[in-house]
N, C-alpha and C positions, 0 to 999 in steps of 0.2 A: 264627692270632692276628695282631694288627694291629701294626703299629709304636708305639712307646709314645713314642717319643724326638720331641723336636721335630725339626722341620726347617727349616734356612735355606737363602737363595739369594744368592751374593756374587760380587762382578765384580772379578775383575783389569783396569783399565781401563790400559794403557801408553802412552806418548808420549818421541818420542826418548829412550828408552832408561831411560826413569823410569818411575812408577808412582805413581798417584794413591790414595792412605789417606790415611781420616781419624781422626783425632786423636778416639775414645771422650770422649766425657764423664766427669768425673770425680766421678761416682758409684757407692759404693760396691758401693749393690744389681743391680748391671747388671755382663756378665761382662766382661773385660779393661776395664777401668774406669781412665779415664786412659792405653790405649793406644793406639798405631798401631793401624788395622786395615782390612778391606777395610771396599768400602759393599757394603749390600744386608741384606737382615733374613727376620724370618719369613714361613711358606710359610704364606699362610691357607688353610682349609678348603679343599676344592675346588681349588683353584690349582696349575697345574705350574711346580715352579721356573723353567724359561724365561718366563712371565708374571709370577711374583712377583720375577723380578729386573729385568724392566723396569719395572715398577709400583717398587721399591723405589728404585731409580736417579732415577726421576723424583721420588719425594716428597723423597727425602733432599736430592738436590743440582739439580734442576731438567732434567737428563740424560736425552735418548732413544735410547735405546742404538743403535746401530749392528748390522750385521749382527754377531752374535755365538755363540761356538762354547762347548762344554762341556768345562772342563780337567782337574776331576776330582771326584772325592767323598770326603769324608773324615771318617766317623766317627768317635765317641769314646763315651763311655761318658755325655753331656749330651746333646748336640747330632749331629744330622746334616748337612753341609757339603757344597750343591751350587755348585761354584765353574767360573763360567766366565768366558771371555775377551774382550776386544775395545779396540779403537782406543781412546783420548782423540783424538777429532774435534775439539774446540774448546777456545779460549784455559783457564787456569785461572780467568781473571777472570771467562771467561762463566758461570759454577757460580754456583748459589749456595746456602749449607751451610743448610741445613735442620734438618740432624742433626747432632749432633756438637760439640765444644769447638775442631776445627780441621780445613785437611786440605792438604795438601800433595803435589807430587810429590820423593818418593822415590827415591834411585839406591841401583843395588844394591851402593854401599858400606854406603850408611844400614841395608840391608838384612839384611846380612853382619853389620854393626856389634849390630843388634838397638835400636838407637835413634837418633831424628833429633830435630832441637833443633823448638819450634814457637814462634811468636815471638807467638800469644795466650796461649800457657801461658806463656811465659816463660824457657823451660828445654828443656834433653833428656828426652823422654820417650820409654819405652822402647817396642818393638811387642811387640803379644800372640802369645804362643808361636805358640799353633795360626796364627796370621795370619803369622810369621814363616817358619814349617814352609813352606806352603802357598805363602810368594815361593818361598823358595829354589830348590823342586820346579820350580818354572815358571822362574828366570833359567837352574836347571842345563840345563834340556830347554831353554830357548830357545841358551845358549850349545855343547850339542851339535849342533844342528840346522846 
């Protein structure tokens, strides 16, 4: 039997000690809608997540990934979550948001916190669980390391 669930590919992208998410659009019919959350999107047909998260990097925010590694997988009962890692190589100004309502880097107070203010929405808005699951996972292993 085949996998029934979709699948996505999403990038932790770090830079001195922050982390770049964006700010979902705050639409309703779209999932974590109005939150933080990583870039990177669906896995089209044919495509191995390592291709569809460069390919997503590049449409969403102008991004060509760097040498990049595999951090982890994490399904759920919707979605299947291939998330992997790598550098923020360039300024935040060099981006440019494609997707999204905002995007910002992120310190892992914000992250701890579960929400960072964004200053197109106007407010604090909060991060999407699974997206917040999936920092945590990665600041605890990078602060054991």
């Amino acid at each position: 039997m085949t996998n029934q669930l979709p699948e996505v590919a999403i990038a932790i992208l770090y830079q001195d000690h922050k982390y770049l998410m964006q700010l979902r659009d705050n639409i309703p019919t779209i999932a974590a809608a109005g939150c933080w959350g990583l870039f990177g999107g669906h896995i089209e047909p044919g495509e191995t997540p390592e291709v569809a998260v460069k390919r997503e990097l590049i449409e969403e925010i102008g991004y060509k990934l760097p040498t990049f590694t595999e951090f982890g997988y994490y399904p759920d009962e919707k979605v299947i979550r291939h998330v992997f890692q790598a550098p923020l190589l360039v300024d935040i100004n060099q981006l440019e948001l494609n997707e999204g309502w905002d995007m910002g880097l992120l310190t892992p107070e914000d992250i701890r916190n579960g929400s960072c203010y964004s200053a197109i929405a106007g407010e604090v808005r909060p991060l999407g669980s699974m997206h917040q699951k999936i920092m945590l996972d990665f600041i605890n292993k990078e602060n054991a390391e």
